[in-house]
Structures are given as structure tokens and as C-alpha cells.
C-alpha positions in Angstrom: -1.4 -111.1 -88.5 -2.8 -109.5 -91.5 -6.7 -108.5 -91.0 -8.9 -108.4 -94.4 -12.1 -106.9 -93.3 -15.0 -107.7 -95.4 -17.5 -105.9 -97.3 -18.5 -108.2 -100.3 -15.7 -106.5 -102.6 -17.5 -103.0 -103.0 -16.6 -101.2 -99.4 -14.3 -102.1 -96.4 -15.4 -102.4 -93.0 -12.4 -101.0 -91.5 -14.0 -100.6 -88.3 -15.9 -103.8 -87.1 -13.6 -106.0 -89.2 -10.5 -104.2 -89.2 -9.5 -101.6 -86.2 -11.4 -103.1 -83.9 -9.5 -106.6 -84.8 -6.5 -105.5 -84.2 -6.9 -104.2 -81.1 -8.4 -107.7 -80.2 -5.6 -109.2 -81.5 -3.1 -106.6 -79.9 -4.8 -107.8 -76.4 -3.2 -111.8 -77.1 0.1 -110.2 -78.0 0.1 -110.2 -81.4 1.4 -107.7 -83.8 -1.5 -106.9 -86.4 -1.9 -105.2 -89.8 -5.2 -104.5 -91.0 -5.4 -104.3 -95.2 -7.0 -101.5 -96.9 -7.3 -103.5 -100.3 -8.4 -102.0 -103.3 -12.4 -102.5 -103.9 -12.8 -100.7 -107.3 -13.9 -103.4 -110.1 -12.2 -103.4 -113.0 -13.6 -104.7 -116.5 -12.4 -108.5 -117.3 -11.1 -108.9 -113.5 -12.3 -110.9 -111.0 -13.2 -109.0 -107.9 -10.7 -110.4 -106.0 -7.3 -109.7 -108.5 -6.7 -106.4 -107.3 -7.1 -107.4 -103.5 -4.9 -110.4 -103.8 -2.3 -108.4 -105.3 -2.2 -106.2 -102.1 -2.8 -109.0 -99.8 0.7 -110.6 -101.1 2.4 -107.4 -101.5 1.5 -106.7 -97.7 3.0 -110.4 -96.7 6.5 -109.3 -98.1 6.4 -106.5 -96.9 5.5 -107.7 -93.5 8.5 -111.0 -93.8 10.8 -108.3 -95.1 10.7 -105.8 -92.5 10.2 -108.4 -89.9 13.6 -107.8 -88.0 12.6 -104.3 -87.9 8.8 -104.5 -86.7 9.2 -107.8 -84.5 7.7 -110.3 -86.4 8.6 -113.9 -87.0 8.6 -114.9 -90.0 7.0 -118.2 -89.4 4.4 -117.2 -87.1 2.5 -114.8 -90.3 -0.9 -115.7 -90.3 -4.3 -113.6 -91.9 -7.7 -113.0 -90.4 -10.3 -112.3 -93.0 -14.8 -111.5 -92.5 -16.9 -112.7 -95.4 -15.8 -111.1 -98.8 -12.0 -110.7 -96.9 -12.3 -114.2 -95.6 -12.7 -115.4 -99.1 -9.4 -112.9 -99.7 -7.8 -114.9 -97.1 -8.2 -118.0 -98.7 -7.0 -117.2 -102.0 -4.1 -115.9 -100.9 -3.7 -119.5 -98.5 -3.6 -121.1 -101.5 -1.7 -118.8 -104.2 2.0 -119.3 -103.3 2.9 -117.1 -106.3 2.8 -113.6 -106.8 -0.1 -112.0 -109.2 1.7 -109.4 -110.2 5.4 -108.7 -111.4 8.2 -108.3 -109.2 8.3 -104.3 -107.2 11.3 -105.0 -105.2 13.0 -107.0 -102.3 9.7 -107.1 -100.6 8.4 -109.7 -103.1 11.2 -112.1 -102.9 9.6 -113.5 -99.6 7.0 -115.8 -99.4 3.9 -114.5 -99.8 1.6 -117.0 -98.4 0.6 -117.3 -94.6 1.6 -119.5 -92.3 -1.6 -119.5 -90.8 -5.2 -118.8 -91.3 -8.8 -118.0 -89.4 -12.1 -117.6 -91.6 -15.1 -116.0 -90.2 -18.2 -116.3 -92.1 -15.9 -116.2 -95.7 -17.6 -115.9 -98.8 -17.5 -116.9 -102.6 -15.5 -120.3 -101.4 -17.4 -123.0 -103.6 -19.7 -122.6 -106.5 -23.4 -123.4 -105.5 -24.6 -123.8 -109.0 -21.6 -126.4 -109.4 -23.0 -129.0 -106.2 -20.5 -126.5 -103.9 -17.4 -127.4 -106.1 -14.6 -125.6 -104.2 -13.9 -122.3 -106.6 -10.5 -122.4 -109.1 -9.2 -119.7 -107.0 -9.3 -121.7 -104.2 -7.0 -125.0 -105.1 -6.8 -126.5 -101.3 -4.1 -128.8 -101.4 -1.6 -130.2 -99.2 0.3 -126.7 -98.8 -2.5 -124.5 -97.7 -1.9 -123.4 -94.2 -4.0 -124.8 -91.0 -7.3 -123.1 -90.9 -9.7 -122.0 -88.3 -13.2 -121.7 -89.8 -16.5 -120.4 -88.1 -20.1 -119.9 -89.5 -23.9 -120.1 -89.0 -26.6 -122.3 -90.5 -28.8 -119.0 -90.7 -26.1 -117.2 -92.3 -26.6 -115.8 -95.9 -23.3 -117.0 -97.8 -24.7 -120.2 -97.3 -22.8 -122.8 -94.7 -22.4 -124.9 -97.3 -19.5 -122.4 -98.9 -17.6 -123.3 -95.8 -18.5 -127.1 -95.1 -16.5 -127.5 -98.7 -13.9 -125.5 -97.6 -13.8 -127.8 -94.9 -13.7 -131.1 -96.8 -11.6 -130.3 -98.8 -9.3 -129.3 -96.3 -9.6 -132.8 -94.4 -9.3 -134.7 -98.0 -5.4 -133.0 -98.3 -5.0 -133.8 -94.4 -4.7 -129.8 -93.7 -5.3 -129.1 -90.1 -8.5 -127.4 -89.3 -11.1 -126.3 -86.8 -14.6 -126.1 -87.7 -17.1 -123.9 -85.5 -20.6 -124.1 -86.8 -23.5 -122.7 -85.3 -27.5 -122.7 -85.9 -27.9 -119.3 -85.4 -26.4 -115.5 -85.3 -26.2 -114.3 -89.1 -24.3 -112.5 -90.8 -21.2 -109.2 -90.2 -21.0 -109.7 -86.4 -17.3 -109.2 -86.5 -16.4 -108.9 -82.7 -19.7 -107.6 -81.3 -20.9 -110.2 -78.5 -24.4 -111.1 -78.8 -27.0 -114.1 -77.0 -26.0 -116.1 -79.9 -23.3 -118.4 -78.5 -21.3 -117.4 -82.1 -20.4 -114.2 -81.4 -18.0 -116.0 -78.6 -15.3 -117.1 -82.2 -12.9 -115.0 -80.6 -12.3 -117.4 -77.6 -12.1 -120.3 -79.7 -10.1 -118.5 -82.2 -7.4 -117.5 -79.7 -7.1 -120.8 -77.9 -6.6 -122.6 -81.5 -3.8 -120.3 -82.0 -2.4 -121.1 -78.7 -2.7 -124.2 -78.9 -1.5 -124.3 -82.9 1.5 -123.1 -81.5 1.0 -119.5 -83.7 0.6 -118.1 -80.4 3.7 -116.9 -78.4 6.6 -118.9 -78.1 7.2 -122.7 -78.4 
């Protein structure tokens, strides 16, 4: 699984959304990559270009060495937090590359098979009624999705209940974990706020999505 730690485009949080992720992840046997994407803006680019761009470079990079690092293929998924859950979703719904060819690498496919968003940002417009975001073009290929957020959280639950429609208007699996309270950039700290417990529910919706282990 590829891990896009958050950090609203400007900084990574490599530790609570990233390291610490992985290890999590290494705990349910899964093999996991976290993404140090670039964060510099550029002028006349979106924040999110230059991340994309890494995001799919690290897919086929990941599909073409998969032989070699004990991956399969078809069992790729990405975890992203807030600004790198919104990363996660634009690269769930770009099947082609942003930038021109390297080499073999980017002859894969580059998007996941799989996807879990925790508290993602930037996913529908709010001065548009919530219209999903261009970048964001659900449609019947975007990859089953695991979503959790809070009412009290500042990126607005909205941003994620349109995610969500939209996701049961093209009939893509998802699970949708919405809570009253716990905020904002808990990542994998456990607090009283029944939220914090995503990990759980994440890794049995893997299980049970069959991303987990062998059928």
C-alpha cells in the first residue's frame, strides 16, 4: 500500500501519517510505502500536479518491481490523511500518466486497486453546492473506497458525503465511517472519541474486500 501523509500541500507529516502507518500496516501483513511527494508550489500549477506525478510514478514503480519486492499486482491499494487523502483520490481516478514517459516503470498501470480516505480534503467545491472537484471524475473505474470523517472536523463532512454519493451513483463499492466528534490530524493516535478506532474498521474492510491476504 502506498501511504500519502497529509499536510494541506505545504509540509508532510511523515511521522503520524506516514512511518507510523506503515508500521500499522506492516502489523496486518502488508507490504507499505510511504510517499515523500513534492510540496513546493509552483506558479500556474495546482497544488496537487507535482504530487500526482510522484504518486503514479511510485505505482509503477511499485507493479514493476513487484516480483522482486513481493507485491501483487492486483492487491495495490493507497492510504492517504487530509491533503494526501485528496492525493489519493486523484490518483483513484486519473488512469493516465501526468507526465511523459521515464521508462519501463510507467508502462504499468498506475492507478490503485484499492483505496482508504481518512479525513481527505479539497474533494468537492463548497462554493459550487459540494460539486465533486474536476480532478476528481468518480466514475465506474475508480477503485472501492473506504472513507472515515467527523461532523466537527474542519474540511467540512460534506467534502466527503459527495465523495460518497458520487461513489454510490457509479455503483463503486464503499464504506462510509462518520462520526460526530474527534476533529481533525489524528492519524493513528487513539483517543475517547470512538473515531480514532478507523484502523479496526479499516483493516477488517480490507479483509473482508478481499485486499487482504490471500483469496
Amino acid at each position: 500500500m502506498l501511504v500519502c501523509p497529509g499536510g494541506g500541500y505545504h509540509i508532510l507529516a511523515l511521522d503520524l501519517k506516514g512511518t507510523e502507518v506503515c508500521d500499522w500496516l506492516n502489523f496486518l501483513g502488508v507490504h507499505a510505502v510511504p510517499l515523500k511527494y513534492r510540496v513546493s508550489r509552483r506558479p500556474g500549477r495546482e497544488p496537487h500536479a507535482a504530487p500526482l506525478e510522484d504518486a503514479q510514478r511510485a505505482i509503477g514503480l511499485l507493479r514493476r518491481r513487484a516480483a522482486e519486492w513481493g507485491v501483487e499486482t492486483n492487491r495495490l491499494g493507497v492510504l492517504g490523511f487530509s491533503a494526501g487523502g485528496h492525493l489519493a483520490a486523484v490518483l483513484s481516478n486519473t488512469p493516465r500518466r501526468a507526465y511523459p514517459r521515464v521508462d519501463a516503470a510507467d508502462d504499468a498501470p498506475c492507478r490503485p486497486d484499492f483505496a482508504v480516505l481518512v479525513y481527505p480534503a479539497y474533494l468537492t467545491d463548497q462554493d459550487q453546492g459540494d460539486r465533486l472537484r474536476p480532478e476528481v471524475p468518480v466514475s465506474t473505474n475508480t477503485p472501492p473506497t473506504f472513507l472515515v470523517i467527523t461532523q466537527d472536523d474542519p474540511v467540512r463532512v460534506e467534502n466527503v458525503l459527495g465523495y460518497a454519493a458520487a461513489l454510490q451513483r457509479e455503483k463503486v463499492p464503499f464504506e462510509l465511517h462518520s462520526h460526530p466528534r474527534g476533529g481533525h490530524g489524528y492519524g493513528l493516535r487513539r483517543t475517547d472519541h470512538p473515531v480514532t478506532w478507523w484502523p479496526d474498521r479499516a483493516g477488517e474492510w480490507m479483509k473482508f474486500s478481499g485486499w487482504l491476504g490471500r483469496n
